[in-house]
C-alpha positions, 0 to 999 in steps of 0.5 A: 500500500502506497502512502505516497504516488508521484507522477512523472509527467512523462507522456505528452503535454506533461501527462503522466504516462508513469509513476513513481513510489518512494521505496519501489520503483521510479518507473511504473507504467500506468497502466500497471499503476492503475490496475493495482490501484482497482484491485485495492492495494492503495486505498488512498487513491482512485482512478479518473479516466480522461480522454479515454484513458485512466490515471491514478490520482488521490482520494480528495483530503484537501492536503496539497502535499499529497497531490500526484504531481505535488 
């Protein structure tokens, strides 16, 4: 379970096309990240889909500290 998710704004327009987890790796796919994410292993955060496509984002707690890109 991650406390924290940072987003590498790695994609297109700074979108974030991987992430990172402090204790894991610096590079996990989206794709990977938001699967793990539906099966419930971080509860603190939630998937949005955008275009079509679905990213990993925190659960709203109004902390800015614990943003994806903050």
């Amino acid at each position: 379970m991650a406390e924290k998710i940072k987003g590498n704004e790695d994609g297109e327009g700074g979108r974030n096309e991987s992430y990172r987890i402090p204790g894991r790796s610096s590079n996990i796919p989206r794709k990977q990240l938001v699967r793990e994410v539906k099966e419930g292993k971080h509860p603190n955060f939630s998937v949005y889909t955008r275009e079509g496509e679905d990213y990993v984002r925190a659960n709203p707690n109004h902390m800015r500290k614990d943003n994806v890109d903050d």
